[in-house]
C-alpha positions in Angstrom: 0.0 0.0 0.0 1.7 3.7 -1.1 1.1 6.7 0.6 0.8 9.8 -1.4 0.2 13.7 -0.7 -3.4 15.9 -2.4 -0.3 16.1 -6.0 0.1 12.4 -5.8 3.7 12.5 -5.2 4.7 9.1 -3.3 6.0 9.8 0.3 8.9 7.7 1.6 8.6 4.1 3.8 9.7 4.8 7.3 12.6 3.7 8.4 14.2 2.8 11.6 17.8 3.6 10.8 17.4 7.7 9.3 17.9 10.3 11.6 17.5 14.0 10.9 14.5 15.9 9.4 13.3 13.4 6.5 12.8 10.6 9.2 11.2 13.0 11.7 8.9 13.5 8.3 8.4 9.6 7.9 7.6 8.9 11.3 5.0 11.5 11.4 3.4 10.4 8.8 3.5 7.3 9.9 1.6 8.3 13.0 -0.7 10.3 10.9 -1.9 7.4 9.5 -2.3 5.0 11.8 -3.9 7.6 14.1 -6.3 8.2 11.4 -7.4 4.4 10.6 -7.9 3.7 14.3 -10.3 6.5 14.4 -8.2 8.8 17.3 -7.3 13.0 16.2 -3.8 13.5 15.8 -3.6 17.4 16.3 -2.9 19.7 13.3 -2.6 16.7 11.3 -4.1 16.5 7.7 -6.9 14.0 7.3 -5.9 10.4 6.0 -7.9 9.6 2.8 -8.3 6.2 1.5 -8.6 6.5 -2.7 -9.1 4.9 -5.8 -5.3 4.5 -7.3 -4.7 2.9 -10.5 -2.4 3.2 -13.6 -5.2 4.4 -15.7 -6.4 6.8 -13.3 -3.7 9.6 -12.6 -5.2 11.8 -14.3 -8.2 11.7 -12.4 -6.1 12.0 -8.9 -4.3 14.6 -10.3 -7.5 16.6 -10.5 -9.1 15.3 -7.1 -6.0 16.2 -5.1 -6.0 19.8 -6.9 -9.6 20.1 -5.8 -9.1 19.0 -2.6 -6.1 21.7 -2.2 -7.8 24.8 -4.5 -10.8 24.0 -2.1 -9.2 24.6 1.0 -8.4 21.1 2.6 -5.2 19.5 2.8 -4.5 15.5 3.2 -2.6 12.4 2.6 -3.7 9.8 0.5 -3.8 6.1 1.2 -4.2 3.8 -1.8 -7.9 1.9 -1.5 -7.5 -2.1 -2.3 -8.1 -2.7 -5.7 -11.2 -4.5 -6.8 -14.0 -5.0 -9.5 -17.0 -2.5 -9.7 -19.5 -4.5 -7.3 -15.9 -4.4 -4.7 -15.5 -0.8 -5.3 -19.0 0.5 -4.4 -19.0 -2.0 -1.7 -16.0 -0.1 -0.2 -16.9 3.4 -1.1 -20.9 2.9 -0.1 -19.9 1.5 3.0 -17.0 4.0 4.2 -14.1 1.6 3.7 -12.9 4.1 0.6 -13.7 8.3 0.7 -13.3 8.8 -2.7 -13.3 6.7 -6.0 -13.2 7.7 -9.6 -15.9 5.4 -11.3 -18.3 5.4 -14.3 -21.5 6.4 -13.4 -24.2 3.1 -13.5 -27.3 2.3 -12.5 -26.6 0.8 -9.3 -24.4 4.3 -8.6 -27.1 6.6 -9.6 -29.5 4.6 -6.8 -27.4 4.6 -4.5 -27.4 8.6 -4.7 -31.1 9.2 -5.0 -31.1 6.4 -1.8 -28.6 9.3 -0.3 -26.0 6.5 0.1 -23.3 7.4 -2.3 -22.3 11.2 -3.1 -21.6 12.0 -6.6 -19.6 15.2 -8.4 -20.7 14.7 -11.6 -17.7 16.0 -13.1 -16.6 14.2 -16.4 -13.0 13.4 -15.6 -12.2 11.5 -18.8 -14.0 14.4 -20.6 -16.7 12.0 -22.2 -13.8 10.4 -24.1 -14.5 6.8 -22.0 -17.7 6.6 -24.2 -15.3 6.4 -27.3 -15.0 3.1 -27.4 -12.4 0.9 -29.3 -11.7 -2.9 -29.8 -9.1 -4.8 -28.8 -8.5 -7.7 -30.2 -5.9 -10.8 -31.8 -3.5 -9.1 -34.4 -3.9 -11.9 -36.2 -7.5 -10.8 -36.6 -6.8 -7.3 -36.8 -9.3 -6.6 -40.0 -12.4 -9.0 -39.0 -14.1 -5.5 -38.1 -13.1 -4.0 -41.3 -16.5 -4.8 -43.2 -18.8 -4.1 -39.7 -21.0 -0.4 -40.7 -23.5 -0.9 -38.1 -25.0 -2.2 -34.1 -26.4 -4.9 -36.2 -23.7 -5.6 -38.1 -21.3 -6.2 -34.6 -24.1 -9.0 -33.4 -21.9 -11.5 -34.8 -19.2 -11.6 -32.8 -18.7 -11.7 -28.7 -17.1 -9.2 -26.9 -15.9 -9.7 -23.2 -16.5 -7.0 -20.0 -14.8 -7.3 -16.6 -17.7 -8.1 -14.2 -20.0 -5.6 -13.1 -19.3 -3.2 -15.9 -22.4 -1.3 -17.1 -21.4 -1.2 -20.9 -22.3 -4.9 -20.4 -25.8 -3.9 -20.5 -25.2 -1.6 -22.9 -23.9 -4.1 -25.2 -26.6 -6.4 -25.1 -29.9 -3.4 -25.1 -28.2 -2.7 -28.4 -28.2 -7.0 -29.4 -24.4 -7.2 -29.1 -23.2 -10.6 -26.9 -21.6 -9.9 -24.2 -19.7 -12.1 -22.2 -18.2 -11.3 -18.3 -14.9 -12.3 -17.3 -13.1 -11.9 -14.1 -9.0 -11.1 -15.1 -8.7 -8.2 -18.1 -6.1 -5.8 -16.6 -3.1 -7.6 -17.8 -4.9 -8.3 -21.0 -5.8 -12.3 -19.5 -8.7 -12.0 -22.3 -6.2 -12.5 -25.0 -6.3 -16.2 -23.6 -9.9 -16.8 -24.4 -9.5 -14.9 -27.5 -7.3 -17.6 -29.0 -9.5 -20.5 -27.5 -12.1 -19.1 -29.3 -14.1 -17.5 -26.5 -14.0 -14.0 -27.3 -13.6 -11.8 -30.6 -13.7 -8.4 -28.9 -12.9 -6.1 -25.7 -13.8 -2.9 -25.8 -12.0 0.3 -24.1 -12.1 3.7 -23.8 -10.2 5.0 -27.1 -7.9 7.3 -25.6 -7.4 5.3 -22.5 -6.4 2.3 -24.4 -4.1 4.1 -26.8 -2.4 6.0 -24.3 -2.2 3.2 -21.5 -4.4 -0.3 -21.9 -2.3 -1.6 -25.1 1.2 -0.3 -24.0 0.3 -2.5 -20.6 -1.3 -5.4 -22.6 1.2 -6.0 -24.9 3.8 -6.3 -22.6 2.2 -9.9 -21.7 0.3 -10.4 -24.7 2.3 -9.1 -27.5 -0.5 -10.8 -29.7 -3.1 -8.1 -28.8 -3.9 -4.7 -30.9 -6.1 -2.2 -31.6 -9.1 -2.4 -34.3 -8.3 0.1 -36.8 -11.7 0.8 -38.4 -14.0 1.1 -36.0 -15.4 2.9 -32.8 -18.5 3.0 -31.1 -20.2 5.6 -28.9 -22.5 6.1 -26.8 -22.5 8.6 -23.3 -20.5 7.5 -20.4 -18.4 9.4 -17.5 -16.3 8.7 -15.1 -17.1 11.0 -12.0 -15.9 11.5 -8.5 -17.6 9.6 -6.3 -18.0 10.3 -2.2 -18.2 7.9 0.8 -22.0 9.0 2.2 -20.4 8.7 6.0 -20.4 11.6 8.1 -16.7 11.6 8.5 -16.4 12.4 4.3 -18.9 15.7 4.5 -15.8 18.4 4.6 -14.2 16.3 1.8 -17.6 16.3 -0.4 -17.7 20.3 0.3 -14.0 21.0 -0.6 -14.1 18.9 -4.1 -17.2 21.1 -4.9 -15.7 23.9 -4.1 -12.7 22.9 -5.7 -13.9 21.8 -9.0 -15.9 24.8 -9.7 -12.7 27.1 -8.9 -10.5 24.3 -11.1 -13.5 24.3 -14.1 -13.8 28.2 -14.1 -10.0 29.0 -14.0 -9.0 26.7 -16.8 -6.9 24.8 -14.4 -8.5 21.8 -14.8 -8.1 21.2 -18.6 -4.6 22.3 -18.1 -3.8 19.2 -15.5 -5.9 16.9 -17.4 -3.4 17.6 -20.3 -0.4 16.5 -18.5 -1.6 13.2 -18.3 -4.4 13.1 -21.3 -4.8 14.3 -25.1 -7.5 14.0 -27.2 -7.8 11.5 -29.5 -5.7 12.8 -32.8 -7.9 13.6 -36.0 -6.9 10.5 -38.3 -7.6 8.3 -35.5 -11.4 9.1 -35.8 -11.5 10.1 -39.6 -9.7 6.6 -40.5 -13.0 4.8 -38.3 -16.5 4.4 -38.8 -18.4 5.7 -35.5 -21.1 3.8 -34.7 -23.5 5.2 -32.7 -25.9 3.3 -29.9 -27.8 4.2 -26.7 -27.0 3.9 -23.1 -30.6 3.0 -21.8 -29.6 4.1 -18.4 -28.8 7.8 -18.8 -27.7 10.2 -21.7 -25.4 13.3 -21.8 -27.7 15.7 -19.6 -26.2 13.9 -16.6 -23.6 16.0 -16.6 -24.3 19.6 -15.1 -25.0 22.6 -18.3 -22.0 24.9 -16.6 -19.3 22.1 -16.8 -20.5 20.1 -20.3 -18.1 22.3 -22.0 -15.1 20.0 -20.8 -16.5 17.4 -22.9 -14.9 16.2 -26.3 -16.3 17.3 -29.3 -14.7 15.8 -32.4 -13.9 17.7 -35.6 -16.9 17.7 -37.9 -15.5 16.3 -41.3 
């Protein structure tokens, strides 16, 4: 488990043998922390937070932590354990995590109308997680290459992790849709080449800039379809433990987001860690365009849909 400041920056493991200022540092924090998860005050200390870290995400921290600050509260992050969706709300619902950085789904969207869950609906990946594109056997690289249409991609099965709402997304449009436990090494690849899977979708920018760097390492054999993308409206948001002990946090991300949206900051931070898709990479594809029966792009608040991705018209 790492522990990280509100910029992300790792902090260093204690150790018994420093001396000096840097291990008066370590051991403080250190105390901080377990003071923190065994529920006693340690005075003038910043809160411990337990959040959502993973690979894909720093872009996301990055912008919760600048919140956090911009919006007047100061704290050290502690990574949350990693786990699939029905895990993650789990955790955040019940306390366990403050904050995670999740797509909004059904089973999200209840709990916050059950006042359970908190939700900043804040589109983090800038709508760009509802561009999505195939992965799939190099071998196979061109079996999309004749596909023009939702109907046309009933043929073939594509594989979620568990939990995932495109899975229903998938199938309301016809598409099988298969869920599978291990994906983030790229485990699919396996059932791919037994025969098990043809597809598995991913956010387009996410996969280009991260997902297939990370597959490939394990799974050389993967790639990215080149003609093809389909879209529909989906957003990863910040979301809020509901517990009394996460109310100054939920009021300093508002607070902070709007000061981050309205200055500009925040496009500036998500483009030290994000870019837009370029312009060949969506000219060169057919978009294909389907609903998400659960919610559509009014979810995200009129003042802040600006941040969203809007493509070149051609």
């Amino acid at each position: 488990m790492g522990f990280q400041d509100t910029r992300g920056n790792m902090l260093p493991p204690p150790s018994g043998r420093a001396r000096g200022p840097r291990a008066l540092l370590r051991r403080h924090t250190v105390l901080v922390l377990v003071l923190a998860l065994s529920g006693l005050p340690a005075a003038g200390a910043p809160p411990v937070l337990v959040v959502q870290n993973e690979a894909h995400l720093q872009h996301a921290r990055a912008l919760v932590g600048a919140a956090l600050e911009i919006g007047g509260m100061s704290a050290v992050f502690v990574d949350a354990p990693k786990g699939n969706e029905r895990r993650n709300l789990h955790m955040i619902s019940a306390g366990h995590t403050h904050i995670d950085m999740m797509p909004a789904t059904p089973a999200r969207l209840r709990l916050v109308r059950a006042g359970r869950l908190r939700m900043i609906p804040v589109p983090l990946d800038r709508g760009l997680l509802g561009y999505r594109v195939n992965l799939l056997l190099a071998s196979q690289r061109d079996k999309l290459a004749r596909v023009r249409t939702a109907s046309d991609l009933r043929g073939f099965n594509m594989g979620q992790n568990i939990g995932w709402m495109d899975v229903e997304i998938y199938r309301h449009a016809g598409i099988p849709t298969k869920e599978i436990k291990d994906w983030a090494d790229g485990e699919f690849a396996l059932q791919m080449e037994a025969g098990l899977l043809d597809l598995f979708p991913l956010g387009l920018e996410e996969t280009l800039t991260h997902f297939l760097p990370h597959f490939r390492k394990t799974y050389p054999q993967l790639t990215v379809d080149p003609h093809l993308i389909v879209r529909y409206p989906w957003f990863r948001f910040v979301w809020v433990s509901p517990k009394a002990d996460a109310d100054e946090v939920h009021a300093a991300l508002r607070r902070g987001f709007d000061r981050l949206i309205a200055s500009g900051e925040f496009l500036r931070i998500w483009s030290r860690y994000r870019r837009p898709p370029a312009a060949d990479v969506l000219r060169d594809r057919v978009i294909i365009d389907i609903d998400n029966p659960f919610y559509g792009p009014g979810l995200v608040p009129s003042a802040w849909r600006h941040l969203l991705f809007r493509p070149e018209v051609r």
